[in-house]
N, CA and C atoms of all chains as a GROMACS GRO file, in nm:
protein
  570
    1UNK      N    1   8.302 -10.888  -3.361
    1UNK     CA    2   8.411 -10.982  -3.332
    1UNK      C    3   8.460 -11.051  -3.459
    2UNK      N    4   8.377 -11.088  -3.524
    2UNK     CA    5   8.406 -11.155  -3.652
    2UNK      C    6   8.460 -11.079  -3.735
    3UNK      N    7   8.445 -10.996  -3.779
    3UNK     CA    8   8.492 -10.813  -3.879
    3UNK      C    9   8.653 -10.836  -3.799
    4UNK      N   10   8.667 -10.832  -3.671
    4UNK     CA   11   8.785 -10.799  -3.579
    4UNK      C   12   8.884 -10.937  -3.634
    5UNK      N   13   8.815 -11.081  -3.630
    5UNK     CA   14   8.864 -11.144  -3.723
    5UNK      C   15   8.918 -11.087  -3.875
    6UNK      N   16   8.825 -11.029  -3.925
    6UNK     CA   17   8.912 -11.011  -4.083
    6UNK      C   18   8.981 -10.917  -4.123
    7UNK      N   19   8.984 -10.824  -4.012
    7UNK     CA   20   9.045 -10.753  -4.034
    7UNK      C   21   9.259 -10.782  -4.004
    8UNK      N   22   9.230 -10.906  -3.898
    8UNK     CA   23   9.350 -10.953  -3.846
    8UNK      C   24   9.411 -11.094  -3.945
    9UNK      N   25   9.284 -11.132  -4.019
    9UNK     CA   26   9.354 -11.160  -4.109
    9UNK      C   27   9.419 -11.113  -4.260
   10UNK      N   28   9.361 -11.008  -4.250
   10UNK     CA   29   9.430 -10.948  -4.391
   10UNK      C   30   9.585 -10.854  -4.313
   11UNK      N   31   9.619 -10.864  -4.217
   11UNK     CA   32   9.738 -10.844  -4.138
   11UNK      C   33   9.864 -11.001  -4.133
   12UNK      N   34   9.729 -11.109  -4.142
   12UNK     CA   35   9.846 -11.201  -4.130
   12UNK      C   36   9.886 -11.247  -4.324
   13UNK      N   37   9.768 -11.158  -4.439
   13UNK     CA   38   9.805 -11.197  -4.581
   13UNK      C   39   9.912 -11.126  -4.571
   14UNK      N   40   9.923 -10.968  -4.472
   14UNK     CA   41  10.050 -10.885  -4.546
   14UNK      C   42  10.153 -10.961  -4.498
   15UNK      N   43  10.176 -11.038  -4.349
   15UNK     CA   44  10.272 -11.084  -4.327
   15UNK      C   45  10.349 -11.209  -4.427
   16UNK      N   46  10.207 -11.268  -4.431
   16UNK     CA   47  10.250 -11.423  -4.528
   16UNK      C   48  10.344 -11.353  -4.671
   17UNK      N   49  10.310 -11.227  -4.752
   17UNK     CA   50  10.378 -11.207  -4.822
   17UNK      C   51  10.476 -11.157  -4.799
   18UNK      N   52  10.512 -11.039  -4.710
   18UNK     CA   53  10.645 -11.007  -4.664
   18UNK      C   54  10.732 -11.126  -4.645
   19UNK      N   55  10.699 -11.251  -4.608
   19UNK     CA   56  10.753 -11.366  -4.545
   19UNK      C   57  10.753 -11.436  -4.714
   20UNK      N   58  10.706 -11.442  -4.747
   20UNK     CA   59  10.730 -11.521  -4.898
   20UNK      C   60  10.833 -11.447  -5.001
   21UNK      N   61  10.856 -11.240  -4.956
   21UNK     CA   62  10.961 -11.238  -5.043
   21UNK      C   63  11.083 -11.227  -4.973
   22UNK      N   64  11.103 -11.234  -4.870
   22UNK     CA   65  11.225 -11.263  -4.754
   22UNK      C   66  11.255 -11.414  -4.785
   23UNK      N   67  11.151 -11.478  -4.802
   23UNK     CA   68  11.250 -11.606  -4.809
   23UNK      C   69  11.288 -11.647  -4.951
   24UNK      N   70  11.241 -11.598  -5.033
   24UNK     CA   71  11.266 -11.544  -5.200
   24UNK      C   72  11.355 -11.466  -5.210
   25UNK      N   73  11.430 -11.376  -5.128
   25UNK     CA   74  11.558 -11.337  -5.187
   25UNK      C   75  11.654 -11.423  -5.071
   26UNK      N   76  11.618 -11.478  -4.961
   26UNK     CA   77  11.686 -11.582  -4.919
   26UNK      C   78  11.787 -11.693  -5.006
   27UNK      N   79  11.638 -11.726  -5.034
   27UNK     CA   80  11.708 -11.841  -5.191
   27UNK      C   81  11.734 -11.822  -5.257
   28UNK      N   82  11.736 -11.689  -5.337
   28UNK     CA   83  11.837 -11.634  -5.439
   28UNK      C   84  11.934 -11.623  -5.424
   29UNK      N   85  12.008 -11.583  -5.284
   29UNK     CA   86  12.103 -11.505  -5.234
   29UNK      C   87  12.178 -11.700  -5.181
   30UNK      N   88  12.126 -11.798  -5.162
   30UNK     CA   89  12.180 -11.934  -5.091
   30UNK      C   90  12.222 -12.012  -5.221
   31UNK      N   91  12.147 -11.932  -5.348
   31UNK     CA   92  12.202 -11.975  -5.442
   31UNK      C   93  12.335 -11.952  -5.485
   32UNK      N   94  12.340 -11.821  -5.461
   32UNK     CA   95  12.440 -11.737  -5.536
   32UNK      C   96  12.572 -11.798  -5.437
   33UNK      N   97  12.542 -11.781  -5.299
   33UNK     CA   98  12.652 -11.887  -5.240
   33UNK      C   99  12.676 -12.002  -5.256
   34UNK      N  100  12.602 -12.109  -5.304
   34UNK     CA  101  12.555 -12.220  -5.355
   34UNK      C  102  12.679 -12.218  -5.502
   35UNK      N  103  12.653 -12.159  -5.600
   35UNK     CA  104  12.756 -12.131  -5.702
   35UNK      C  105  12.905 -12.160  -5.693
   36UNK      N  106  12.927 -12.030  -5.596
   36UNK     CA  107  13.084 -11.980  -5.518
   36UNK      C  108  13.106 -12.147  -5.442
   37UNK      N  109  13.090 -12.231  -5.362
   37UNK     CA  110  13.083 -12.303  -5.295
   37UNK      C  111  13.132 -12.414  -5.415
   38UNK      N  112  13.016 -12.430  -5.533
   38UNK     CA  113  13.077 -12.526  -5.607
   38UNK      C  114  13.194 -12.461  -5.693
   39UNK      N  115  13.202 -12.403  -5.719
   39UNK     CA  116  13.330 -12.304  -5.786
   39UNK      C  117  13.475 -12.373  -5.715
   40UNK      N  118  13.450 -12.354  -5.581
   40UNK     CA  119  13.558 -12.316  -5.491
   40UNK      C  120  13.574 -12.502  -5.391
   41UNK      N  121  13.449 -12.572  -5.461
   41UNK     CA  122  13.487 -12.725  -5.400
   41UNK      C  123  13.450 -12.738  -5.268
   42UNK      N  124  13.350 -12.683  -5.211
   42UNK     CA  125  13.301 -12.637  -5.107
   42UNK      C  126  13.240 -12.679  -5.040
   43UNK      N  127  13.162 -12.800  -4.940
   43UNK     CA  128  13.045 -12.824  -4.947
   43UNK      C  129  12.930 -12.731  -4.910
   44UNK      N  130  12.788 -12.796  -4.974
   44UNK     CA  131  12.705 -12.723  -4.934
   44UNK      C  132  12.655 -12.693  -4.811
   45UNK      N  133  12.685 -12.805  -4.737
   45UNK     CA  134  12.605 -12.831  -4.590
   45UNK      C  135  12.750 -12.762  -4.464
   46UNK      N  136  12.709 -12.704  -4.393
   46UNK     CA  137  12.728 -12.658  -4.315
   46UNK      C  138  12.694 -12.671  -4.174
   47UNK      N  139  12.733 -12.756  -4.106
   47UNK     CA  140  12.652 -12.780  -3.978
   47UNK      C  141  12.697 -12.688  -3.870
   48UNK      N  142  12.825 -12.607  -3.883
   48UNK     CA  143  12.885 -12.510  -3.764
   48UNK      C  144  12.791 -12.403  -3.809
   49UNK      N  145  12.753 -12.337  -3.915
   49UNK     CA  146  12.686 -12.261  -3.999
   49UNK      C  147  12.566 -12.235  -3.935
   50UNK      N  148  12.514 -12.371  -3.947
   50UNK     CA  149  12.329 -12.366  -3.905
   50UNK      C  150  12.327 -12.377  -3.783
   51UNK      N  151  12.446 -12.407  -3.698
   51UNK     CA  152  12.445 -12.397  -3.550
   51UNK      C  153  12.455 -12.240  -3.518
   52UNK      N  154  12.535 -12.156  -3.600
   52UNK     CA  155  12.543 -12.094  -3.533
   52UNK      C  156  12.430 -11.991  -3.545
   53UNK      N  157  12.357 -11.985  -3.694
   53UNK     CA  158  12.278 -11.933  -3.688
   53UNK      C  159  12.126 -11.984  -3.657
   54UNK      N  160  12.114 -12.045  -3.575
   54UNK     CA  161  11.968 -12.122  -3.513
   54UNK      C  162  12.032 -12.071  -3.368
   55UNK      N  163  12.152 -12.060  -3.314
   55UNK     CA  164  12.182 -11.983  -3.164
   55UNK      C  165  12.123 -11.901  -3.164
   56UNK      N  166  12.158 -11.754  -3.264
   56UNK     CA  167  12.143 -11.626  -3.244
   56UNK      C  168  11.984 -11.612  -3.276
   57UNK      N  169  11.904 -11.670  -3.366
   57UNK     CA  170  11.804 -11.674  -3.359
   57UNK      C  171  11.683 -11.741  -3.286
   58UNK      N  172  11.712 -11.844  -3.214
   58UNK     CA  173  11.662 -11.890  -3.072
   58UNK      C  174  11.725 -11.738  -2.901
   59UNK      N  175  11.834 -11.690  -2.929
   59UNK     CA  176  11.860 -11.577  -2.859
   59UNK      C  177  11.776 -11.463  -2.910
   60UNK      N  178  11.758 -11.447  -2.979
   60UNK     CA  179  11.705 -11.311  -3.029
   60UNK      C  180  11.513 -11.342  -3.044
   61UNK      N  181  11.493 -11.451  -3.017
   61UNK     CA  182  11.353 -11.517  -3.041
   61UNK      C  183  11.249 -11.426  -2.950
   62UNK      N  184  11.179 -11.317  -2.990
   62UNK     CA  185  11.079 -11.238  -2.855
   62UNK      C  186  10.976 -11.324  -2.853
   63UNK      N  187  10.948 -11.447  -2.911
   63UNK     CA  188  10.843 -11.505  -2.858
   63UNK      C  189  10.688 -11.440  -2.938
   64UNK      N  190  10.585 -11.497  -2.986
   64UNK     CA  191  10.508 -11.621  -2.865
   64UNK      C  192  10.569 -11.741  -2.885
   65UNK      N  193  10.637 -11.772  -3.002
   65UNK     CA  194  10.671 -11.872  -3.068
   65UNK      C  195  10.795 -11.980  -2.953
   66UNK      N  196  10.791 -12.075  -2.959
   66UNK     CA  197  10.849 -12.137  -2.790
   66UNK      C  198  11.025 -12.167  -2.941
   67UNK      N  199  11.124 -12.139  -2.827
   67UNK     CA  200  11.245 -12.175  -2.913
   67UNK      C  201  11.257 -12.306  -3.029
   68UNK      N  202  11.216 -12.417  -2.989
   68UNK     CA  203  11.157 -12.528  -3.008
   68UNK      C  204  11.129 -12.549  -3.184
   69UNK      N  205  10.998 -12.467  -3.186
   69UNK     CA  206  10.934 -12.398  -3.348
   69UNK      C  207  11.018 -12.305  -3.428
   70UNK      N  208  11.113 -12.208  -3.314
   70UNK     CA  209  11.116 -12.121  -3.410
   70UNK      C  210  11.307 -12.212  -3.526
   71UNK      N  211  11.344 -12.341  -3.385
   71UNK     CA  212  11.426 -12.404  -3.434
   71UNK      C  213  11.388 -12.457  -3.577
   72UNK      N  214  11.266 -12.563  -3.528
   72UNK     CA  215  11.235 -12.647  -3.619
   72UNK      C  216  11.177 -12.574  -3.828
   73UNK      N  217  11.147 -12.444  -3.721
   73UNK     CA  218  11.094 -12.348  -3.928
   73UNK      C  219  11.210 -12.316  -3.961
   74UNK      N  220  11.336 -12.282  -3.874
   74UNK     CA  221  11.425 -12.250  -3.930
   74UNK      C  222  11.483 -12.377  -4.016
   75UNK      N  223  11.507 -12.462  -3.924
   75UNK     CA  224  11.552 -12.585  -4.003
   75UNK      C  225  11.511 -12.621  -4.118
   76UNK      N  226  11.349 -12.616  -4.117
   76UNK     CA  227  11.307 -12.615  -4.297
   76UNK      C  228  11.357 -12.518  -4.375
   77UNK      N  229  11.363 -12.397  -4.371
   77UNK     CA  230  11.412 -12.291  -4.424
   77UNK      C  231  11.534 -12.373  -4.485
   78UNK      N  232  11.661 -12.411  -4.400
   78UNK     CA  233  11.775 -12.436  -4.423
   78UNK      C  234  11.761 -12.553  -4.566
   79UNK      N  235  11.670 -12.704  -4.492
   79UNK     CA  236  11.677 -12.817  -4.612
   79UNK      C  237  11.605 -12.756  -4.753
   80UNK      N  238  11.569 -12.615  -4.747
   80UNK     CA  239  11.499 -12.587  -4.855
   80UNK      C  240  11.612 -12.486  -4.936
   81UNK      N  241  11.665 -12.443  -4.856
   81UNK     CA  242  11.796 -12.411  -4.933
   81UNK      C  243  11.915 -12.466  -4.991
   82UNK      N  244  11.952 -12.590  -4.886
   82UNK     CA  245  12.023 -12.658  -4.973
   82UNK      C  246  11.960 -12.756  -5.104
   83UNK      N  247  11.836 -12.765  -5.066
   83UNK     CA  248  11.786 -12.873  -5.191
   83UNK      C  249  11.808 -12.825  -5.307
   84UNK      N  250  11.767 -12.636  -5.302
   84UNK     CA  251  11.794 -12.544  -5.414
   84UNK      C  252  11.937 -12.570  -5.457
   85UNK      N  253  12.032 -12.522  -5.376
   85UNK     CA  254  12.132 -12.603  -5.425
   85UNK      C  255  12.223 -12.706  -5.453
   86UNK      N  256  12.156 -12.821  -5.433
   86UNK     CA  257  12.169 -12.944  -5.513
   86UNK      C  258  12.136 -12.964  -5.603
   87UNK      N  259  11.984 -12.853  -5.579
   87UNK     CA  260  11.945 -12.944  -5.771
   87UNK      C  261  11.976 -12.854  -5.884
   88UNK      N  262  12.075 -12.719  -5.789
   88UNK     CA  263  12.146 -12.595  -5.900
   88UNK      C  264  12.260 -12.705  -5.957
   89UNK      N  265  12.319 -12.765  -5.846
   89UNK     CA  266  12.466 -12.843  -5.896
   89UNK      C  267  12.446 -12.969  -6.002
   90UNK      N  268  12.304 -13.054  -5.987
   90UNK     CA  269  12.274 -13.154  -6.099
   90UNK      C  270  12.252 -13.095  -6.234
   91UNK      N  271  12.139 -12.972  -6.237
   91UNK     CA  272  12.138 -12.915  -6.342
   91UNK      C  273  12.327 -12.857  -6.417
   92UNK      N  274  12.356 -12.827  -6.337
   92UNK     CA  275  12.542 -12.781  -6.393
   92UNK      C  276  12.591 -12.864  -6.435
   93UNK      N  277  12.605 -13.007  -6.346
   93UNK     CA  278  12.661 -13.165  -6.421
   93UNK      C  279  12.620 -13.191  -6.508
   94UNK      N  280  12.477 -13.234  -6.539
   94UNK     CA  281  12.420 -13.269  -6.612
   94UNK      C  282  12.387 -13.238  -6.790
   95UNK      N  283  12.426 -13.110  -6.784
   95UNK     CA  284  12.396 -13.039  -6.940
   95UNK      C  285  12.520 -12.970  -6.941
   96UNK      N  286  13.682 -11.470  -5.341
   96UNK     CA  287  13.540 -11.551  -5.360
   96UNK      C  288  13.473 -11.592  -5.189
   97UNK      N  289  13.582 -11.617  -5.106
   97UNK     CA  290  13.575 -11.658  -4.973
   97UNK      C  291  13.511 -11.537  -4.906
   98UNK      N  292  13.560 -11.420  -4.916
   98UNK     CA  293  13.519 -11.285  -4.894
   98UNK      C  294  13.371 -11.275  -4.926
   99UNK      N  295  13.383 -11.273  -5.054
   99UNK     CA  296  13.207 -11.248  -5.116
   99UNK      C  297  13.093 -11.361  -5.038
  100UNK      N  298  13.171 -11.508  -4.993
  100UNK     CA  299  13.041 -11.579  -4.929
  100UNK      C  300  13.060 -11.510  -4.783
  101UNK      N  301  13.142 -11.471  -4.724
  101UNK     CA  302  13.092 -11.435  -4.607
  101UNK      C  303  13.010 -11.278  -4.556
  102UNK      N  304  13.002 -11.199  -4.723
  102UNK     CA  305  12.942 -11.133  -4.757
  102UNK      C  306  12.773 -11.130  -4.758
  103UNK      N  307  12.781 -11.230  -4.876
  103UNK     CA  308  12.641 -11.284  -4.865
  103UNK      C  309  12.605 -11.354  -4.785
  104UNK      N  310  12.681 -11.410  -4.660
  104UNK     CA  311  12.586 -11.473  -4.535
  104UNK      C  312  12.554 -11.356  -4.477
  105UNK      N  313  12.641 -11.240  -4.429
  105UNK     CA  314  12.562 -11.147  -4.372
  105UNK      C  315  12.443 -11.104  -4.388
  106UNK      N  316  12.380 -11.095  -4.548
  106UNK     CA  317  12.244 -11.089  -4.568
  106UNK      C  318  12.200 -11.215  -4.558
  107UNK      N  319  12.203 -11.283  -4.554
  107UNK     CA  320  12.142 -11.401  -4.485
  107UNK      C  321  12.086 -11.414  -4.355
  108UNK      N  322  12.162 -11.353  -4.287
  108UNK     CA  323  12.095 -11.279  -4.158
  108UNK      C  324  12.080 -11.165  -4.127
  109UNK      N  325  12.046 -11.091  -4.184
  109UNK     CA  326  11.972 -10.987  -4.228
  109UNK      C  327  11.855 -11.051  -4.225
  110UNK      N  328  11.826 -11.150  -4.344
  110UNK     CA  329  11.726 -11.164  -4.357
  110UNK      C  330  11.642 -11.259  -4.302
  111UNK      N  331  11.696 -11.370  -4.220
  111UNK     CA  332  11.675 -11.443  -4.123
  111UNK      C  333  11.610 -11.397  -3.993
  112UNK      N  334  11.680 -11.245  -3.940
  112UNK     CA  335  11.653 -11.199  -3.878
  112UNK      C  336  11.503 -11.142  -3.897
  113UNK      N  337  11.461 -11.085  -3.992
  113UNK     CA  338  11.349 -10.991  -4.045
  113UNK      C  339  11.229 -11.080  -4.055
  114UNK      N  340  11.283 -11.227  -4.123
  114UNK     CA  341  11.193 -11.400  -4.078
  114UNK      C  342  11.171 -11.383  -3.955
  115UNK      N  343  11.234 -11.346  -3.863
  115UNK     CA  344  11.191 -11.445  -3.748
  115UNK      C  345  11.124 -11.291  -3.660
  116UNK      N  346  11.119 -11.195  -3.683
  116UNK     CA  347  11.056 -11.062  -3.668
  116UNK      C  348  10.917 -11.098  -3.714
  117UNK      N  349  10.940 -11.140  -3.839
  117UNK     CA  350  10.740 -11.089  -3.905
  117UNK      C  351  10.706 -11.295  -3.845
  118UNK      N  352  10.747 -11.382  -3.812
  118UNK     CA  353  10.722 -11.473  -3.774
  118UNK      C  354  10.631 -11.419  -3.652
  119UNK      N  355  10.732 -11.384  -3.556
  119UNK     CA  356  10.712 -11.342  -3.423
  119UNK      C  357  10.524 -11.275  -3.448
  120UNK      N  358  10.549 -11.168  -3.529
  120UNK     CA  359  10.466 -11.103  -3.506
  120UNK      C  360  10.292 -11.172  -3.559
  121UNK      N  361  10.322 -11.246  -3.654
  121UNK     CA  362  10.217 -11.315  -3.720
  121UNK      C  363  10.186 -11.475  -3.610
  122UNK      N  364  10.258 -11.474  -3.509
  122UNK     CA  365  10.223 -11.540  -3.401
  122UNK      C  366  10.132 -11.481  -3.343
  123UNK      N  367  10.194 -11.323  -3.288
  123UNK     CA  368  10.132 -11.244  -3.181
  123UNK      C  369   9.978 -11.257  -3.242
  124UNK      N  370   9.966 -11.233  -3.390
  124UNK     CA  371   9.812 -11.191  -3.412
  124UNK      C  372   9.740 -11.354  -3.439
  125UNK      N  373   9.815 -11.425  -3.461
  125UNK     CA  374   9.731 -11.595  -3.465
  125UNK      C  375   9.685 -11.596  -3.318
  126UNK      N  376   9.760 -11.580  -3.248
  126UNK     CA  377   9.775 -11.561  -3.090
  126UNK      C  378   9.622 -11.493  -3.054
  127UNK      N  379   9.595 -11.307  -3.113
  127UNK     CA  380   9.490 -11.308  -3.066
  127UNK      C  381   9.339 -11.339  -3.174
  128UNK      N  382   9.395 -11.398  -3.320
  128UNK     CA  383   9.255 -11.426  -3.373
  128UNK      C  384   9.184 -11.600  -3.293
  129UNK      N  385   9.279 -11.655  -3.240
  129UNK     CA  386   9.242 -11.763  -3.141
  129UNK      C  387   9.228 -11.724  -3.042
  130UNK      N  388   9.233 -11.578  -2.966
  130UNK     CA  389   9.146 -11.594  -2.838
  130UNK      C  390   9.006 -11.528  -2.877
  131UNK      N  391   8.963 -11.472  -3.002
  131UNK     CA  392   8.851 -11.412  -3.052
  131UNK      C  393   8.799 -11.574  -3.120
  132UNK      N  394   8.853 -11.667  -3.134
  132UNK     CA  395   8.746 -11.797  -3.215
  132UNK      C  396   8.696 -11.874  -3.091
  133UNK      N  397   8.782 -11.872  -2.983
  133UNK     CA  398   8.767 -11.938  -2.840
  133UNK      C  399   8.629 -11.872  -2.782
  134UNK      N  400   8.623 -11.737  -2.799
  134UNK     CA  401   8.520 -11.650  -2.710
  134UNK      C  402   8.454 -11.695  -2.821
  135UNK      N  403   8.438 -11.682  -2.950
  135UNK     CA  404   8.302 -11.735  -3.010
  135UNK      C  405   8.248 -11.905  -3.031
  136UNK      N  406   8.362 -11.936  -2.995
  136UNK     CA  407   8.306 -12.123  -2.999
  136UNK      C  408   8.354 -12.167  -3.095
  137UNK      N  409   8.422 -12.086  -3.222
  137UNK     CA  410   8.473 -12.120  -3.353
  137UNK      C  411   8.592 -12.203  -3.352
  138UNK      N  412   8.648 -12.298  -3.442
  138UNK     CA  413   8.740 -12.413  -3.426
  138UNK      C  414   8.858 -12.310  -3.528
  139UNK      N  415   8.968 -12.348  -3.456
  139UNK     CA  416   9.108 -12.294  -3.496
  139UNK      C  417   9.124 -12.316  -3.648
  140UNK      N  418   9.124 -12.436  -3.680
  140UNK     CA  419   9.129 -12.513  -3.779
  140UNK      C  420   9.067 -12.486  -3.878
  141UNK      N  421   9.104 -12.419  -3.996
  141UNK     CA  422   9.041 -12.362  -4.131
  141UNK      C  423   9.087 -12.428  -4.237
  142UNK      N  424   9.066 -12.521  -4.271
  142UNK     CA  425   9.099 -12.580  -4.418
  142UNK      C  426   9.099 -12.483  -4.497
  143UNK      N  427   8.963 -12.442  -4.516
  143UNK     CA  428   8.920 -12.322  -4.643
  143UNK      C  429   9.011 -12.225  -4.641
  144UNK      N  430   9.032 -12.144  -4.509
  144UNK     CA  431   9.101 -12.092  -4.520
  144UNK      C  432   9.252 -12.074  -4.574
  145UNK      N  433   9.321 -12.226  -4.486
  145UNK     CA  434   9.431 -12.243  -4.546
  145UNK      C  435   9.480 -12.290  -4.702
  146UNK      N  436   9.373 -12.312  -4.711
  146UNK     CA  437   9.363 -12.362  -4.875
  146UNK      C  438   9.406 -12.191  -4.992
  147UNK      N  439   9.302 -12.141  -4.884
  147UNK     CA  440   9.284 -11.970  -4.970
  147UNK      C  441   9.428 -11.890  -4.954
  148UNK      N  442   9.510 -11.908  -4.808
  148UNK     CA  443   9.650 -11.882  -4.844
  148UNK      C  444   9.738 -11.909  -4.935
  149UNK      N  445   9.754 -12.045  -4.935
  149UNK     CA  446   9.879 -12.132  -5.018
  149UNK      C  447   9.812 -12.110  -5.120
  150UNK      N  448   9.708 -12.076  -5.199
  150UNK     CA  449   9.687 -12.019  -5.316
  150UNK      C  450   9.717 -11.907  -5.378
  151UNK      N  451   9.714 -11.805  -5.328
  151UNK     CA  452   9.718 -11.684  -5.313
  151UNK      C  453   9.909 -11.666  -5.262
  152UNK      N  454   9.954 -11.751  -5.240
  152UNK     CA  455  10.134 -11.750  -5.204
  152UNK      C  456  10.225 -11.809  -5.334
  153UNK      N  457  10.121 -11.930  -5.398
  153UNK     CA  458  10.219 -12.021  -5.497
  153UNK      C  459  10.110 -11.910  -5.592
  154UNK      N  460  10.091 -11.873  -5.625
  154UNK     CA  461  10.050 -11.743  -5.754
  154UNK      C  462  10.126 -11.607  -5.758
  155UNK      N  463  10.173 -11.601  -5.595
  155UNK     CA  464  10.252 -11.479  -5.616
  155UNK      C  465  10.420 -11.511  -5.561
  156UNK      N  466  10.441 -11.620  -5.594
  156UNK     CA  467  10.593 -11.724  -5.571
  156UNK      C  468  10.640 -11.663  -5.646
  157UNK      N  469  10.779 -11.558  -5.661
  157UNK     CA  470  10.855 -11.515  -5.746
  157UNK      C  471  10.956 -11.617  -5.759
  158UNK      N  472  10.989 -11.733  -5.724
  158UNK     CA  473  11.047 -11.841  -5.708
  158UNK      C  474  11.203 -11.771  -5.662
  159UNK      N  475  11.335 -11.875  -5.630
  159UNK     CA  476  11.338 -11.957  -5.687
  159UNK      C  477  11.287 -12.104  -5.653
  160UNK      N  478  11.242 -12.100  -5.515
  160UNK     CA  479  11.184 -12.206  -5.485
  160UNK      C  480  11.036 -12.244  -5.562
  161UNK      N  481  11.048 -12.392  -5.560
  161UNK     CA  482  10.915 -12.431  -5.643
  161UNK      C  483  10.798 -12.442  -5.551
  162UNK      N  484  10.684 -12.439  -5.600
  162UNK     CA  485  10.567 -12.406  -5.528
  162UNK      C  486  10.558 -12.528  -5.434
  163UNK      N  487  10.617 -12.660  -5.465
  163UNK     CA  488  10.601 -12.744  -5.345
  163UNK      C  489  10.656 -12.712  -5.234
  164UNK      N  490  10.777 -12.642  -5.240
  164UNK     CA  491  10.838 -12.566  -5.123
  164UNK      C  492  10.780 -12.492  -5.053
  165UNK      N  493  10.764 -12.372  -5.134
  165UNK     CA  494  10.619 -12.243  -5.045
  165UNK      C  495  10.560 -12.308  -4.963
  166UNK      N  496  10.462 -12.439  -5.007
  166UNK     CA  497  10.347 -12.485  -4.998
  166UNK      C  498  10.409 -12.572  -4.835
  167UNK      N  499  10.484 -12.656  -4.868
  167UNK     CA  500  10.543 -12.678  -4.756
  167UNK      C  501  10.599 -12.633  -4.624
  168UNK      N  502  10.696 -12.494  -4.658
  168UNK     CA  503  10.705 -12.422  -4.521
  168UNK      C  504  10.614 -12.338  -4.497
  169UNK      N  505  10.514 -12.301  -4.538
  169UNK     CA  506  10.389 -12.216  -4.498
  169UNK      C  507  10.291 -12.322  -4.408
  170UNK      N  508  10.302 -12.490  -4.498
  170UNK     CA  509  10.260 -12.556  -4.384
  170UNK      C  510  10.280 -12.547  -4.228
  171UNK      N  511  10.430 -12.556  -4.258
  171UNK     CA  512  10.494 -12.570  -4.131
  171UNK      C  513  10.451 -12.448  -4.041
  172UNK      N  514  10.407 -12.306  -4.113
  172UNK     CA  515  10.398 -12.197  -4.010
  172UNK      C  516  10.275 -12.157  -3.957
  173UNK      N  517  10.159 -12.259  -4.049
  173UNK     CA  518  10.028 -12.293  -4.008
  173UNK      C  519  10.024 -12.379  -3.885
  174UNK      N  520  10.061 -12.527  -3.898
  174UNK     CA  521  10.118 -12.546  -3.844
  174UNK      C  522  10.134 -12.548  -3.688
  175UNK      N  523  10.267 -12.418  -3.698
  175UNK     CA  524  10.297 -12.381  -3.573
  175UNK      C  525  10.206 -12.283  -3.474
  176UNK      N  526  10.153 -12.194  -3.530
  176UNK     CA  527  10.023 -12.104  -3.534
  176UNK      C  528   9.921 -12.169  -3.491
  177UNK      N  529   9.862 -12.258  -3.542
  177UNK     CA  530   9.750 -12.389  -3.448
  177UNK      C  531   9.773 -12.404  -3.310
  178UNK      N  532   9.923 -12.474  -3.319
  178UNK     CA  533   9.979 -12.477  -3.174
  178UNK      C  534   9.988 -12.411  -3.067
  179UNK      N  535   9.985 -12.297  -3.117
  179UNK     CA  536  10.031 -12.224  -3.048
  179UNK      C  537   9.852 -12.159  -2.963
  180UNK      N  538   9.767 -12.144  -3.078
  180UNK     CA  539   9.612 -12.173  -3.043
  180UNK      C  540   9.590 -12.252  -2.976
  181UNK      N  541   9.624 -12.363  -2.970
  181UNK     CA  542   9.586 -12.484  -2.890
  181UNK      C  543   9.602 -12.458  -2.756
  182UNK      N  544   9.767 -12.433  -2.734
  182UNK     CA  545   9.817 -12.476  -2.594
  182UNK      C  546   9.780 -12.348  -2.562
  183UNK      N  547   9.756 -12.236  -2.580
  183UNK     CA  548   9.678 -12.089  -2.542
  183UNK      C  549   9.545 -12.183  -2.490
  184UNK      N  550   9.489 -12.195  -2.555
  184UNK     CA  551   9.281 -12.290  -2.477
  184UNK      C  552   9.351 -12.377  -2.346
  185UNK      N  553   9.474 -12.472  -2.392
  185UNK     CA  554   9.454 -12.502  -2.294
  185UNK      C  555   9.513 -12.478  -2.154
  186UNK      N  556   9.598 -12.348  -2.173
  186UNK     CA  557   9.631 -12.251  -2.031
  186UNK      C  558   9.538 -12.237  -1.976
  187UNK      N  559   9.415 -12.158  -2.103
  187UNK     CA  560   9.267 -12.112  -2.002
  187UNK      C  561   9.220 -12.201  -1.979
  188UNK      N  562   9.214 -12.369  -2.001
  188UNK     CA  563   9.063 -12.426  -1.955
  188UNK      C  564   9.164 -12.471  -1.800
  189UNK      N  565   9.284 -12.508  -1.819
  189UNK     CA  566   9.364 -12.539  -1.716
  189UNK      C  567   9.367 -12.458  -1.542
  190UNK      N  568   9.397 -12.351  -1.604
  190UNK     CA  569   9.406 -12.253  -1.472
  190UNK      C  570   9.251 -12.118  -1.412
   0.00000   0.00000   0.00000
């Protein structure tokens, strides 16, 4: 039983990294819109944006995870992207 | 330029989508390494363990997010994963 344990956790290391470089080209890619956005006078925040994509992903949710969670990680996801680009836009002002 | 961001949101969900896939699935298996700690009497709750993740995540952080970030939404998916252990024990002690 315990072995059956480690073996399910070296399933959840592959996931944790698949999941660490998905959200690593996430933020590369929120940057790169992040840029265009200040370019173009844009704001960063988007609230029709994150509505619409927290819909399709609470719809598309197979669960175990209750809609609820899979809202609330998304939502971090999101303040962690814009923080990236805020503190892309201070670094630009600034120097 | 308007073109190109609605470009790069599409991979945005792309990759949002593929998040909430290996999410899902790294539920399913938190899901059953908590009904294998339940049958042995073992507590959900791994410091050590979680300690040994977020180590092993902010070492292999290709950034651009900073390791307080990682460190933070991996919280959050620990976290949710507990929870999800939890209210699983207490379906079974319930019914």
């Amino acid at each position: 039983m315990e072995a059956r344990i480690q073996e399910l956790r070296r399933e959840i290391d592959r996931i944790n990294r698949e999941i660490l470089r998905l959200l690593s080209e996430r933020g590369r890619i929120a940057s790169e819109i992040g840029r265009i956005q200040t370019e173009l006078g844009l704001p960063h925040y988007d609230p029709a944006r994150e509505e619409e994509m927290l819909a399709y992903l609470v719809a598309e949710n197979p669960g175990p995870f209750p809609a609820s969670t899979i809202k609330n990680l998304f939502k971090e996801i999101f303040r962690a992207s814009l923080d990236l680009e805020e503190r892309q836009d201070q670094k630009k002002f600034l120097y």
